[in-house]
py3Dmol code that shows the C-alpha trace and the ligand (Angstrom):
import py3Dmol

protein = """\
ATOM      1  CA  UNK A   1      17.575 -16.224  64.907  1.00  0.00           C
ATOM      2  CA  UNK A   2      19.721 -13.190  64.375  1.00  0.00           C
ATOM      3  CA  UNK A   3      23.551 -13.405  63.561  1.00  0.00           C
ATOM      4  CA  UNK A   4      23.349 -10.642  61.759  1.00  0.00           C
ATOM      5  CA  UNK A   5      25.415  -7.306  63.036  1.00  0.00           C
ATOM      6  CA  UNK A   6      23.320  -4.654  64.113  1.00  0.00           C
ATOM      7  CA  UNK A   7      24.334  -0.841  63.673  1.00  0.00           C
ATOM      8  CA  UNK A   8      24.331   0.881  66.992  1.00  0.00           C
ATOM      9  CA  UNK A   9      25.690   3.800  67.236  1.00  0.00           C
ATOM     10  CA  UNK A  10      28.605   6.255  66.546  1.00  0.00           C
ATOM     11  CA  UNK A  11      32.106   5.415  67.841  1.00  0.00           C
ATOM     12  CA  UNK A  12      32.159   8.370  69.305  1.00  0.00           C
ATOM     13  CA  UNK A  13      28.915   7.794  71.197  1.00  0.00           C
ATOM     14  CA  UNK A  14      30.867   6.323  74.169  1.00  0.00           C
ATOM     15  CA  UNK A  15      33.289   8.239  75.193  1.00  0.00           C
ATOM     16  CA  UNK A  16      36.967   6.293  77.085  1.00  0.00           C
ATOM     17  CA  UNK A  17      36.004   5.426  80.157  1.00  0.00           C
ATOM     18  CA  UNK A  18      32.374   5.641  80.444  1.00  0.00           C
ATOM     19  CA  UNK A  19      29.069   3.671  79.710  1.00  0.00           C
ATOM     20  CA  UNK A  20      25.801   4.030  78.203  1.00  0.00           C
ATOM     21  CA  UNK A  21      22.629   1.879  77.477  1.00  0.00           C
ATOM     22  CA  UNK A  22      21.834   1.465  74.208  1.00  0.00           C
ATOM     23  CA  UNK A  23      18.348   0.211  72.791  1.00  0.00           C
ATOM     24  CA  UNK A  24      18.322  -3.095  70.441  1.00  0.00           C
ATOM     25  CA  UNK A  25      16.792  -1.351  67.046  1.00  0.00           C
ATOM     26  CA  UNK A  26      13.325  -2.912  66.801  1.00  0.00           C
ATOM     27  CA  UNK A  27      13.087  -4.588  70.256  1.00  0.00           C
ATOM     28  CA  UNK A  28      12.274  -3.854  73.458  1.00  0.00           C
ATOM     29  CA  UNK A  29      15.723  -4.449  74.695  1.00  0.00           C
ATOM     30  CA  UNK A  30      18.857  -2.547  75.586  1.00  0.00           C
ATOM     31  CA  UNK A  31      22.460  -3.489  75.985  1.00  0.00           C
ATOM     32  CA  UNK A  32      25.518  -1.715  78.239  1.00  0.00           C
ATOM     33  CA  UNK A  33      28.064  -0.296  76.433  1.00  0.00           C
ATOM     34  CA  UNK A  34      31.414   0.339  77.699  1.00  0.00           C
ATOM     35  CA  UNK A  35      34.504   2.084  76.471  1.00  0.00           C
ATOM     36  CA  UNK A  36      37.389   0.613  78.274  1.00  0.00           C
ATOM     37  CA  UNK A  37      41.171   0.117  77.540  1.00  0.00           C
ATOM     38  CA  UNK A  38      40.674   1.572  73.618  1.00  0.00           C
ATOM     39  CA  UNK A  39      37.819  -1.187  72.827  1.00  0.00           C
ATOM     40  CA  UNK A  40      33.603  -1.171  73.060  1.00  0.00           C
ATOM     41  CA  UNK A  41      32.128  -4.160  74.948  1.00  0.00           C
ATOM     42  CA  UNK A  42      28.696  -4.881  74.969  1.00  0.00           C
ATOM     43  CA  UNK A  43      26.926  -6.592  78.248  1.00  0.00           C
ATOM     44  CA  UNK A  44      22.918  -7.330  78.712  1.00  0.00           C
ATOM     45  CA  UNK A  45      22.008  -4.283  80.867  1.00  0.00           C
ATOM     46  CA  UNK A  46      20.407  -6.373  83.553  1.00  0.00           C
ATOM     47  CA  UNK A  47      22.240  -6.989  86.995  1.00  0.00           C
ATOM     48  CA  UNK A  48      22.164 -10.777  87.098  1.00  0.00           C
ATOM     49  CA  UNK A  49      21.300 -10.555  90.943  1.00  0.00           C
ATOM     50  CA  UNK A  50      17.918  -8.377  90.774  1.00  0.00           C
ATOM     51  CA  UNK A  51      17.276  -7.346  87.114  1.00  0.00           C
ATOM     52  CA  UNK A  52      18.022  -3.607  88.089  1.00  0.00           C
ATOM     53  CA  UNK A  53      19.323  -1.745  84.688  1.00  0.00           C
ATOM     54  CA  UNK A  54      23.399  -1.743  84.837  1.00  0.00           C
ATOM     55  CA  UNK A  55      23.234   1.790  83.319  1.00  0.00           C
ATOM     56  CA  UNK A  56      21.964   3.154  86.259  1.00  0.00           C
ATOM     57  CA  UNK A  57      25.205   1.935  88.539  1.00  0.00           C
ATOM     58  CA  UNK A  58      28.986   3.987  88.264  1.00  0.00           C
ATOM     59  CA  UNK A  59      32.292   2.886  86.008  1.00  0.00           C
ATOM     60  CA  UNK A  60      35.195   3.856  86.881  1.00  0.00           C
ATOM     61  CA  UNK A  61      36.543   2.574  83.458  1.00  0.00           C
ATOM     62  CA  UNK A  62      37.383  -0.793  84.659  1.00  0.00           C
ATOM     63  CA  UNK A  63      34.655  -1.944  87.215  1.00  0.00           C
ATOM     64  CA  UNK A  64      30.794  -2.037  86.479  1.00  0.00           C
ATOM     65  CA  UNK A  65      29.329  -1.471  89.880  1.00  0.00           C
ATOM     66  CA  UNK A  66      25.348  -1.994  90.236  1.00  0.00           C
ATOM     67  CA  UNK A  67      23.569   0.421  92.175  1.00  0.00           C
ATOM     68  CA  UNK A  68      21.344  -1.681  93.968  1.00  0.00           C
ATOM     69  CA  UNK A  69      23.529  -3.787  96.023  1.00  0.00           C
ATOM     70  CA  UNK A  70      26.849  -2.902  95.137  1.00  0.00           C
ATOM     71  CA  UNK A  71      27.654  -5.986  92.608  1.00  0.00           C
ATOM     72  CA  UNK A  72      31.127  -5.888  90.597  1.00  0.00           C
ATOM     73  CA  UNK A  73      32.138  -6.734  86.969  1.00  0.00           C
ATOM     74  CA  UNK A  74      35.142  -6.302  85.267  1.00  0.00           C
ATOM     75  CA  UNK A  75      34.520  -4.337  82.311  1.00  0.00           C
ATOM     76  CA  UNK A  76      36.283  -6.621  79.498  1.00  0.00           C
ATOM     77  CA  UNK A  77      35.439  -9.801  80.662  1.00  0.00           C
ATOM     78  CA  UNK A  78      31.680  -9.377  82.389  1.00  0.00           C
ATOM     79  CA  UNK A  79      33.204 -11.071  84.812  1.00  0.00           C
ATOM     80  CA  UNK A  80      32.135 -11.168  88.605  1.00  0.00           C
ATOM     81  CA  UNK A  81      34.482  -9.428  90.826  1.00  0.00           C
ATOM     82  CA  UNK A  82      32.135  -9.421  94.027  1.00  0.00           C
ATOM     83  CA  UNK A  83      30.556 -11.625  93.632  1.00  0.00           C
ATOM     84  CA  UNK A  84      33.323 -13.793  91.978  1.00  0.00           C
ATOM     85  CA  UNK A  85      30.333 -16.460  90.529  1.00  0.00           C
ATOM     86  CA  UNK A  86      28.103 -14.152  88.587  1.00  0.00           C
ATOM     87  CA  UNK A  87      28.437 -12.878  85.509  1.00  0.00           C
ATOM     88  CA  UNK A  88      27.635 -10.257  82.508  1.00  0.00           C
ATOM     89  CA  UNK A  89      26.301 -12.084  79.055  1.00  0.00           C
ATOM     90  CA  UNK A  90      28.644 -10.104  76.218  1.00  0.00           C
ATOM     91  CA  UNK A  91      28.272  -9.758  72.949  1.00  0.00           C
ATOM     92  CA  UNK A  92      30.240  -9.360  70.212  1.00  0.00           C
ATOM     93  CA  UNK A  93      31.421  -5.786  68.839  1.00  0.00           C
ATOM     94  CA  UNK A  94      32.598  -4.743  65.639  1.00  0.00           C
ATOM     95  CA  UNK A  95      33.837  -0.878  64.808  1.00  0.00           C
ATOM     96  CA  UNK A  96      33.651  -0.502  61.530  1.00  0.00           C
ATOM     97  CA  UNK A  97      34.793   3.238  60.419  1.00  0.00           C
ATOM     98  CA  UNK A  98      32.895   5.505  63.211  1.00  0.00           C
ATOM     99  CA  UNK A  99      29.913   3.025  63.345  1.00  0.00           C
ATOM    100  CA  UNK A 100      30.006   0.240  66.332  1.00  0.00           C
ATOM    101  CA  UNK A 101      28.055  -2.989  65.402  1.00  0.00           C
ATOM    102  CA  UNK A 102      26.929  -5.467  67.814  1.00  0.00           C
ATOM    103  CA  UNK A 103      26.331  -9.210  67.446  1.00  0.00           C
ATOM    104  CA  UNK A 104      23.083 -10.875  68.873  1.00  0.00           C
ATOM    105  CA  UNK A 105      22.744 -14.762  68.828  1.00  0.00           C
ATOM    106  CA  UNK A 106      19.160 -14.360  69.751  1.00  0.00           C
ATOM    107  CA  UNK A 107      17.190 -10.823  70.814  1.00  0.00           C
ATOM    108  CA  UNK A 108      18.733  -9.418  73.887  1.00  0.00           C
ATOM    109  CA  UNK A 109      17.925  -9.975  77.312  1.00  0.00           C
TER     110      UNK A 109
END
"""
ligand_1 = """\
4
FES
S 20.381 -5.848 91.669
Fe 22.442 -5.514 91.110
S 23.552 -6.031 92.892
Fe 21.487 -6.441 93.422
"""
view = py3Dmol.view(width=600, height=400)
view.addModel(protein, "pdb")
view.setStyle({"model": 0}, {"cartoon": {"style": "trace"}})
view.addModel(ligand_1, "xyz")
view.setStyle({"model": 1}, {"stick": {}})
view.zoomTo()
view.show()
């Protein structure tokens, strides 16, 4: 088990109002980063309908929409918007000076 943070990447990485997938240093995984409202959240990168990567749907800075079938989650919460029962797995984020830190219970998704 892993608690402990794991360096990521530079704050300025992820620019307001965008997203980018970021790979788990010595995994196979990746996460979704977002830059919304001032803070970094980090979701698993796979759409909880069909597994398709997150990072490959459009943010508008408030919405993550999946490109496959159009799926909505509200970018602070990983909240379903449509629809309202799924949900985004988030982890915790730290920025620490320019560096953004990320904490996994358990490897990634
Ligand atoms: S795979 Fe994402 S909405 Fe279907």
């Amino acid at each position: 088990m892993n608690t402990q943070p794991i360096k990521l990447c530079a704050r300025t990485d992820i620019p307001e109002g965008e997203m980018i997938e970021m790979s788990v240093p010595g995994t196979d995984n990746s996460l979704l980063l977002v830059s919304t409202k001032g803070a970094i959240r980090a979701f698993q990168n796979k759409c909880p309908h069909m597994d398709i990567p997150l990072c490959q749907g459009a943010f508008d800075g408030e919405v993550i929409t999946c490109t496959e079938h159009l799926w909505q989650f509200d970018a602070q919460t990983g909240a379903g918007i449509e629809p309202e029962d799924a949900k985004l797995q988030q982890y915790p984020v730290s920025v620490i000076g320019d560096e953004v830190f990320v904490e996994l219970p358990e490897a990634a998704e």
